[in-house]
C-alpha positions as CSV (number, residue, x, y, z in Angstrom):
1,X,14.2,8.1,37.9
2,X,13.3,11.5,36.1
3,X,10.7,10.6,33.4
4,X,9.6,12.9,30.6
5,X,6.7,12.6,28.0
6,X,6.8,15.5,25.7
7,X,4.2,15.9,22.2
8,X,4.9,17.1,19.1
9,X,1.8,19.3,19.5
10,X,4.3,21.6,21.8
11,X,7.5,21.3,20.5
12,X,10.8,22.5,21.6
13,X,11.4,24.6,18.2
14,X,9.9,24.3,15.1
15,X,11.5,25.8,11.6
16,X,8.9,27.1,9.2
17,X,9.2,26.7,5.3
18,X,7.2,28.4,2.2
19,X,4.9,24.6,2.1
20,X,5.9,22.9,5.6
21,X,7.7,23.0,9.1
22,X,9.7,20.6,11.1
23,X,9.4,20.3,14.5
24,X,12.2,18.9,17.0
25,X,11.7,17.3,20.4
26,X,14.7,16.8,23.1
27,X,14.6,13.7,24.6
28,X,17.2,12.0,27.2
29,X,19.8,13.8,24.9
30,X,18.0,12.7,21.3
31,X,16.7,14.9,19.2
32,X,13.5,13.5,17.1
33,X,12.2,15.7,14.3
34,X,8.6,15.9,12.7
35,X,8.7,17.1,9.1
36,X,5.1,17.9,7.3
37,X,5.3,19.1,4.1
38,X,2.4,20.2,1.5
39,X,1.9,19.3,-2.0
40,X,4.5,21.5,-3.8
41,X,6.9,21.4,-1.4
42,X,11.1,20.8,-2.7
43,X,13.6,20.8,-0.3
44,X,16.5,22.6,-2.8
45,X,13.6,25.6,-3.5
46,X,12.2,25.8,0.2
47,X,14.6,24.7,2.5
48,X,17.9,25.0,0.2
49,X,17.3,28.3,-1.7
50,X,17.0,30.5,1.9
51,X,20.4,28.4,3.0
52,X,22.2,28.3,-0.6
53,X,22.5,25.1,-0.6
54,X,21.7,23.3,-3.5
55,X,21.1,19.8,-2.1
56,X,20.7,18.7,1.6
57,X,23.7,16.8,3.0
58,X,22.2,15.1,6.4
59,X,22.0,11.6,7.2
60,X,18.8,10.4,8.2
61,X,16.6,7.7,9.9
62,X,13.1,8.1,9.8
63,X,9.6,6.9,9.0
64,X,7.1,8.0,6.7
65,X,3.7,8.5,8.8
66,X,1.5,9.8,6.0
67,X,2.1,10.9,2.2
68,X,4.6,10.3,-0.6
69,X,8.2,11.9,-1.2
70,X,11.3,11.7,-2.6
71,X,14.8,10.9,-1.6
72,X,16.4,12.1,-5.0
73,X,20.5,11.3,-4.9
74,X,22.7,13.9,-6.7
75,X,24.4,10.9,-8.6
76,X,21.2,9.6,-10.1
77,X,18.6,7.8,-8.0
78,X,15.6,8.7,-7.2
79,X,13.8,6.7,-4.3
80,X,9.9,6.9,-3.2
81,X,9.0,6.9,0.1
82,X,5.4,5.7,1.3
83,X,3.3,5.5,4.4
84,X,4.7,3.0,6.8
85,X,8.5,2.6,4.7
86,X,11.0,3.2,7.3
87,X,14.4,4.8,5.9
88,X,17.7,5.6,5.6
89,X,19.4,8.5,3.7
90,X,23.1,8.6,3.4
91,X,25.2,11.6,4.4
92,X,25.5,12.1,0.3
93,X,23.8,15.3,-1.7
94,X,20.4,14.5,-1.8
95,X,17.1,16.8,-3.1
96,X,13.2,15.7,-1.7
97,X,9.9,16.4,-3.1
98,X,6.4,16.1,-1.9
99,X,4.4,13.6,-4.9
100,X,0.9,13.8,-5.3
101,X,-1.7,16.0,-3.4
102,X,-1.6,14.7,0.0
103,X,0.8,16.2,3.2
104,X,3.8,13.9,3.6
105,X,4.2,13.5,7.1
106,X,7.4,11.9,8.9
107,X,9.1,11.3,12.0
108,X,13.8,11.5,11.8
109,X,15.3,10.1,14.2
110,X,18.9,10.3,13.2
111,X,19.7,14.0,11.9
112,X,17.2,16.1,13.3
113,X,19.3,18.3,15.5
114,X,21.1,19.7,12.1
115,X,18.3,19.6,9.6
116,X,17.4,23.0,7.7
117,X,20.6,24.7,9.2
């Protein structure tokens, strides 16, 4: 039995954005990503805009770690996410936002091999 620990603080890549990154670890064949994004940060102006794409279109699973965001659905509604919510976004146009002034910090476990490409 081949056991592997990996950290976050040495990922396998990491994707850079104007207010935030998102790292990915490989793991037995699962990908898990870290997103941390800064006060300001929009996914359709700093991960959409350099793609031109106007709304992300990944499915996720994930939980929030730290902060407050957005999963804001094309058709209308607009869902907080806090601290310690886990969650599941639909494969449907979606936009995100950071609220308030803190880092939003979160971990995806579903999606994160195709997010931001």
């Amino acid at each position: 039995m081949d056991m592997v620990l990996k950290q976050f603080d040495n990922p396998d890549e990491v994707t850079t954005f104007d207010k935030g990154k998102f790292e990915t670890v490989t793991l037995g064949g699962m990908t898990i990503g870290r997103a941390t994004y800064m006060p300001g940060w929009k996914w359709s102006s700093d991960v959409g805009q350099p793609l031109g794409k106007d709304f992300c279109d990944v499915e996720h699973v994930g939980m929030v770690i730290s902060g407050c965001a957005t999963a804001a659905f094309a058709d209308g509604p607009v869902v907080e996410m806090h601290e310690g919510d886990l969650f599941y976004i639909p494969r449907q146009p979606h936009d995100s936002w950071v609220i308030g002034d803190q880092p939003y910090v979160s971990l995806h476990f579903l999606g994160a091999s195709h997010y931001a490409k």
